[in-house]
C-alpha positions in Angstrom: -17.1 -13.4 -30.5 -13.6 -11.7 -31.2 -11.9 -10.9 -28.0 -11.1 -7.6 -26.9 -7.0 -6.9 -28.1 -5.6 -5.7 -25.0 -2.7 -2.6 -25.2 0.7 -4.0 -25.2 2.3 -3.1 -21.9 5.4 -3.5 -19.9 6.5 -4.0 -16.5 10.2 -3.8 -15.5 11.4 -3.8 -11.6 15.3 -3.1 -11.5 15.3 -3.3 -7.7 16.7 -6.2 -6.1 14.8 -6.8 -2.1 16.3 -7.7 0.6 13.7 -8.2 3.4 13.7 -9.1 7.2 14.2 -7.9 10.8 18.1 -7.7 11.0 18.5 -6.7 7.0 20.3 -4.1 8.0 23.5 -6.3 8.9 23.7 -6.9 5.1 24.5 -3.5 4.0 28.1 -3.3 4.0 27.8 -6.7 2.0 25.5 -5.1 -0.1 27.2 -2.0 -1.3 30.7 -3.7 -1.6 28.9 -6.0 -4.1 27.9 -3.1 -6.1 31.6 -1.3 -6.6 30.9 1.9 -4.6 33.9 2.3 -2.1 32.6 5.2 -0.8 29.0 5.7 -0.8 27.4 9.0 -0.1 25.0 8.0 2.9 21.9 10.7 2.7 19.2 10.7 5.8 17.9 13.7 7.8 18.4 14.6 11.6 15.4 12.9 12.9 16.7 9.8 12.1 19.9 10.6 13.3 18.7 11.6 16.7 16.6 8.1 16.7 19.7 6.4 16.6 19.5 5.0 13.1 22.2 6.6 11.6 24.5 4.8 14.0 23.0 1.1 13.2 23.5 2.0 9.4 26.9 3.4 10.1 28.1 -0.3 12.2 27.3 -2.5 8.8 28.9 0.2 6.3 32.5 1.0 5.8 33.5 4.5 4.5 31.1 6.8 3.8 29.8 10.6 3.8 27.3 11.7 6.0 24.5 14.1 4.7 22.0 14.4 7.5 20.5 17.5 6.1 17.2 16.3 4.4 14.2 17.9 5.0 10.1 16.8 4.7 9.4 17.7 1.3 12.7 17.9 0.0 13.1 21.1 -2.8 15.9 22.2 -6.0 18.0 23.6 -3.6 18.4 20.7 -1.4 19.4 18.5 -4.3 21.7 20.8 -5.4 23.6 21.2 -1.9 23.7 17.5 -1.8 25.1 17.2 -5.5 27.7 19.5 -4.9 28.8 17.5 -2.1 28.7 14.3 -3.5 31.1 15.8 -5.8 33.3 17.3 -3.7 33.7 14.8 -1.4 34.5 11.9 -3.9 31.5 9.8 -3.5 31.0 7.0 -5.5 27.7 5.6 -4.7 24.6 6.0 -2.6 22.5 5.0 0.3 19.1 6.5 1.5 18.0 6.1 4.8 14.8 7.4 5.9 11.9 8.4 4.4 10.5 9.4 1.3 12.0 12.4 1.4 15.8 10.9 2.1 15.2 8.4 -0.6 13.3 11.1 -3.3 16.9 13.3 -2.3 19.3 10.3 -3.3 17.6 9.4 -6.6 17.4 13.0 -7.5 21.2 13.7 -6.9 22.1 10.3 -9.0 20.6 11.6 -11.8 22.0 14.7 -11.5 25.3 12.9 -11.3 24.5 10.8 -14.0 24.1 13.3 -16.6 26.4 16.2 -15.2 23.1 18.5 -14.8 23.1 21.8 -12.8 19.5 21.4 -11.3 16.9 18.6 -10.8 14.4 21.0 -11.8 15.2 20.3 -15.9 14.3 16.9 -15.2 11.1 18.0 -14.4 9.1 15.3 -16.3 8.6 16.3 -19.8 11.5 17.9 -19.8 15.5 16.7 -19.7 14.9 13.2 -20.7 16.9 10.6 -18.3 18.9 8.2 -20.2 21.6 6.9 -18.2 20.9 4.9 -15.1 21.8 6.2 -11.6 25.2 5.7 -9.8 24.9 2.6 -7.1 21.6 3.4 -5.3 20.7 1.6 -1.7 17.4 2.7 -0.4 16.6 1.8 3.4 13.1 3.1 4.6 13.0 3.8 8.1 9.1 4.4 7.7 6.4 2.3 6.1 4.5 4.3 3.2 5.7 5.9 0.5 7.2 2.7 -1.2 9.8 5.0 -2.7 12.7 2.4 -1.8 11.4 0.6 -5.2 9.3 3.3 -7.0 10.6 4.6 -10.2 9.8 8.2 -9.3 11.2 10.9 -6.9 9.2 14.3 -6.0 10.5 17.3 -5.9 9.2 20.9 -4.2 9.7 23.4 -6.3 9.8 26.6 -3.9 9.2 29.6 -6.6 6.8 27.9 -8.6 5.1 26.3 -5.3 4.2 23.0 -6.6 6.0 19.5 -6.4 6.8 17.7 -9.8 7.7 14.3 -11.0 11.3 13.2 -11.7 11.7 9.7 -13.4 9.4 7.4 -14.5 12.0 4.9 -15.8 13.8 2.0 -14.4 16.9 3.8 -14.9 16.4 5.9 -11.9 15.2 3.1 -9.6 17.4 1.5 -6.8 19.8 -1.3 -7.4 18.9 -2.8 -3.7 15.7 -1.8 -1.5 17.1 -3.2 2.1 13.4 -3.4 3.6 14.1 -4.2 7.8 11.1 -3.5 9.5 13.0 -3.2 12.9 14.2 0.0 11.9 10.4 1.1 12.5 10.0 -0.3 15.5 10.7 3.7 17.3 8.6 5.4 15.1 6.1 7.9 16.5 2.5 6.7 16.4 1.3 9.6 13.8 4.0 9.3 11.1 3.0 5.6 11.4 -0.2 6.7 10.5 0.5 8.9 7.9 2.7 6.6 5.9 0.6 3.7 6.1 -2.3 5.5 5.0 0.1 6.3 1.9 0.7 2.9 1.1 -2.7 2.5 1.5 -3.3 5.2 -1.0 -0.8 3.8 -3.8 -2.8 0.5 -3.6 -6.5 2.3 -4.3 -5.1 4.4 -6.9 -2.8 2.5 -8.6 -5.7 -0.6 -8.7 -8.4 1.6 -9.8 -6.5 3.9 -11.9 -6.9 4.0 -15.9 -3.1 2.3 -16.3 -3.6 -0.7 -13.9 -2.4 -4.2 -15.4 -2.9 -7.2 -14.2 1.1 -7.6 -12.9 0.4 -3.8 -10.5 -3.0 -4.9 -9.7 -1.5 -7.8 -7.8 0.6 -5.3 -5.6 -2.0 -2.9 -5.0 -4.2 -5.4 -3.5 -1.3 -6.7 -1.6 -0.8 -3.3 -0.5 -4.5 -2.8 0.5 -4.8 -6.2 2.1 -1.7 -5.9 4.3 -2.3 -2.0 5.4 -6.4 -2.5 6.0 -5.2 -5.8 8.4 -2.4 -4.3 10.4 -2.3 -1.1 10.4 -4.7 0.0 13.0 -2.1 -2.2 15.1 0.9 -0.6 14.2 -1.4 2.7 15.4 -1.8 1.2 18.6 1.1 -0.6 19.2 4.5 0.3 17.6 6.6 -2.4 19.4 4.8 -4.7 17.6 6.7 -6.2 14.9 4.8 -8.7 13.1 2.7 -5.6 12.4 5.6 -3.6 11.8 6.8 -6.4 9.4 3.3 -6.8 7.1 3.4 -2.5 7.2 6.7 -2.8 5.4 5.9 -5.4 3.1 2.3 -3.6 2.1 4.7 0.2 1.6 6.8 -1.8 -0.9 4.4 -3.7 -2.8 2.2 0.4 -2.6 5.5 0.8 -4.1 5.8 -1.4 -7.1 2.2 -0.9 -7.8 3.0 2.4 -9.1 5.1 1.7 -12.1 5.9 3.9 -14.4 3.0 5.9 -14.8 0.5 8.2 -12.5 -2.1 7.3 -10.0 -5.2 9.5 -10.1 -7.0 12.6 -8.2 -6.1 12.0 -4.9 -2.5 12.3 -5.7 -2.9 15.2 -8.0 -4.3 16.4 -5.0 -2.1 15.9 -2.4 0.8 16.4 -4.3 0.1 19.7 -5.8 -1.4 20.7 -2.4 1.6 20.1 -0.3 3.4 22.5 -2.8 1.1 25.7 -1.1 1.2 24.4 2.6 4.3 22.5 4.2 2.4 19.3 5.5 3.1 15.5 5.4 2.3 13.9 2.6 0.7 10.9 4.1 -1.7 12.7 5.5 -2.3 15.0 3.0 -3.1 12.4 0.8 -5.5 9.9 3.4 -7.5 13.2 3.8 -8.6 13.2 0.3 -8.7 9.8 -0.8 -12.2 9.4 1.4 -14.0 12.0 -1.3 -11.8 10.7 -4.2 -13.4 7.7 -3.6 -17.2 8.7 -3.7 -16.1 10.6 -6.8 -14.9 7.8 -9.1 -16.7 5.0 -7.7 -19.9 5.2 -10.0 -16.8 5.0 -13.0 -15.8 1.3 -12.1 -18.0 0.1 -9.7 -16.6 -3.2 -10.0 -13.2 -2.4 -9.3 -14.1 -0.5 -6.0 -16.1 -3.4 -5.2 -12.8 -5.7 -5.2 -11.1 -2.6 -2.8 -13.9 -3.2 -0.4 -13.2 -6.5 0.0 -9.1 -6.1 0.2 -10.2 -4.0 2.8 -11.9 -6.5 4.5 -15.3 -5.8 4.5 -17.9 -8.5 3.4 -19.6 -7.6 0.4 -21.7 -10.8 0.3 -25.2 -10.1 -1.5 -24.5 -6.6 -2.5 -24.0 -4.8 -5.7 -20.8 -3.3 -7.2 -22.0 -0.3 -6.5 -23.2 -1.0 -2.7 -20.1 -2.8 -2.0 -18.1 0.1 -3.4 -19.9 2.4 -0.7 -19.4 0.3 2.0 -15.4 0.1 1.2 -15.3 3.8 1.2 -17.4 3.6 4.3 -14.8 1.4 6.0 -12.2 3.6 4.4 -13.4 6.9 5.7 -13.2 5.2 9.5 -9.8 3.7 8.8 -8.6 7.3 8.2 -10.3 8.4 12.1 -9.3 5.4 13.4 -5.7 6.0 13.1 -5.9 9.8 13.8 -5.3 11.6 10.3 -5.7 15.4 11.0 -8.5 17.2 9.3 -7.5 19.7 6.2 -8.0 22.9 8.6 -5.4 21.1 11.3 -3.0 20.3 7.9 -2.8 24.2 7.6 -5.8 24.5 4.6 -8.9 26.7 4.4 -11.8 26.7 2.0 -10.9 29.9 0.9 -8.5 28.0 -1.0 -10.5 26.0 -2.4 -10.3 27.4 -5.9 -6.4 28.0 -6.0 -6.1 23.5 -4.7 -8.3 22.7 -7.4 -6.7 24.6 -10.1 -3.3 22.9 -9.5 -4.8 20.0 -9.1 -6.3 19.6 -12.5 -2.7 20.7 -14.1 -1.1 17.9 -11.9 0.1 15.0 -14.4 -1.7 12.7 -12.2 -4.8 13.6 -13.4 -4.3 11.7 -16.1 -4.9 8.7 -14.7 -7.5 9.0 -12.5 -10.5 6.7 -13.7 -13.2 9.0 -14.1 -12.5 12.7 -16.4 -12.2 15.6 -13.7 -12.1 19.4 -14.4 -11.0 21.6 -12.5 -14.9 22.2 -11.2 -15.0 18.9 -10.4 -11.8 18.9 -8.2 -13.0 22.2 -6.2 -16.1 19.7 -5.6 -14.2 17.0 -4.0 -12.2 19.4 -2.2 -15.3 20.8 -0.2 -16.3 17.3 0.5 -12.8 16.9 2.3 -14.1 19.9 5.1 -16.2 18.4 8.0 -19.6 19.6 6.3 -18.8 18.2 3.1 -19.9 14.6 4.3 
């Protein structure tokens, strides 16, 4: 029997990790050792007012402040920041926050990199990136997105109301990921949930999605492991830091899982979504990954199967396909357990229903997921994300 000739694939990580409670004492260290002198240091008031900006600003030598980030950060926001950077000499960059800050810092390196006037012609498919981002440092101050060593940054688009994709390359990717879970330890108990529920996401997707490789797959069920196991007691408990610490680890390897390519449905959902209605993406996202679920399940039983049991949930005797359900099972709790808001408290109606599931289906994430969805088929899964869907 010949074997099957498996596709010829590549994984590349340009992000060095430095990991730990205390990490944060190596930063000045850190950005010396990459030649920026003064680093452009990008974060957003709430972290400021949390105190963290001061702790970043006692290991760092001589640097601009831009506190102005905000939650789904847009063009014009990038554009602000570039011109700043510019102006005020900068030389390098560090992100401290969340997704948002560090999305905000990758976007104005590669702006900076290739002397563009908006981040919007990087849109992907469009203004190819070819030269690698000044000296990037990402510090998350949240546990979920993973974008501290993802190879992407999202952008809202306010005119066109959507979010796109910039990157997709190791040449936008952080030198250094400084990962110190202490700087979590004050975080409010729903943004916890949100953004573990997004690594969460990045581990189901990215396993079960039609571009998983053995190298990701090993992430994502990292990611699933670490964020089924501890974070219900991050929820509960924010003080804690082993939890804190394995919430970290599991956004980062959510993180690496992602590659260079797309996840599936229930990021072409949430994305697109949370380019009509202002909400977290974390939550956005753990809303819809329930119904997501149930949808591509009967495509690779088998693979859903091996989620359950990341999750934790003891699959002994039963098929792929029963063990599948009972993951999503445990899934849908996970998502009550830890509080995520239901689409109507996220701002959304069913009227909408047709309008989500159009931009949905033109969402480049599509592409991935592991079963073909139309745009019917999206406006389907979105009913079964209202209360009497399920």
């Amino acid at each position: 029997m010949t074997a099957e000739v498996e596709t010829i694939r590549s994984v590349e990580v340009p992000t060095k990790m430095v990991h730990g409670p205390g990490a944060i004492k190596n930063l000045a260290e850190i950005v010396e050792s990459l030649g920026a002198s003064r680093p452009m240091l990008i974060t957003d008031k709430g972290v400021a007012e949390a105190g963290l900006l001061d702790e970043a600003r006692k290991h760092l030598g001589d640097a601009f402040v831009f506190d102005g980030v905000r939650a789904n950060p847009d063009i014009e926001l990038v554009s602000e920041a570039t011109e700043l950077y510019k102006s005020e000499g900068c030389d390098g960059l560090v992100a401290l926050g969340g997704g948002s800050s560090m999305d905000t810092a990758k976007s104005v390196g590669v702006l900076i990199a290739h002397g563009g006037d908006s981040i919007a012609d990087f849109d992907d498919g469009g203004t190819p990136i070819s030269v690698r981002v000044p000296p990037l440092v990402t510090i998350p101050t949240t546990s979920g997105t993973g974008s501290e060593v993802t190879l992407w940054a999202v952008i809202l688009d306010r005119k066109r109301g959507i979010k796109f994709n910039v990157g997709g390359t190791p040449l936008i990717g952080a030198y250094v990921a400084l990962i110190d879970p202490e700087l979590t330890l004050g975080l409010p108990r729903r943004i916890t949930a949100a953004t573990g529920m997004d690594a969460l996401s990045h581990g189901i997707e990215c396993y079960t999605c039609d571009f998983h490789q053995p190298f990701n797959d090993a992430a994502s069920l990292a990611a699933i492991e670490l964020s089924a196991k501890w974070l219900r007691i991050a929820v509960e408990d924010g003080s804690n830091l082993e939890a804190r610490t394995h919430m970290a680890h599991a956004a980062t390897f959510g993180g690496l899982a992602y590659g260079t390519e797309s996840a599936g449905a229930a990021h072409a959902m949430s994305q697109s979504a949370g380019g009509v209605h202002d909400c977290p993406h974390g939550e956005l996202t753990a809303r819809v990954l329930g119904p997501v679920c149930e949808y591509n399940a009967p495509a690779d039983p088998e693979r859903y199967a091996r989620v359950a049991q990341a999750m934790g949930v003891n699959v002994h005797g039963m098929s792929h396909m029963e063990a599948a359900e009972a993951g999503i099972e445990e899934l849908y709790k996970l998502t009550e357990d830890v509080g995520i808001p239901s689409m109507e408290e996220l701002g959304f109606s069913e009227d909408e229903i047709p309008l989500l599931a159009k931009i949905a289906y033109e969402d480049p994430q599509t592409v991935g997921n592991p079963r073909e969805v139309t745009a019917d088929d999206y406006a389907e899964i979105y009913r079964n994300t209202f209360p009497r869907g399920r």
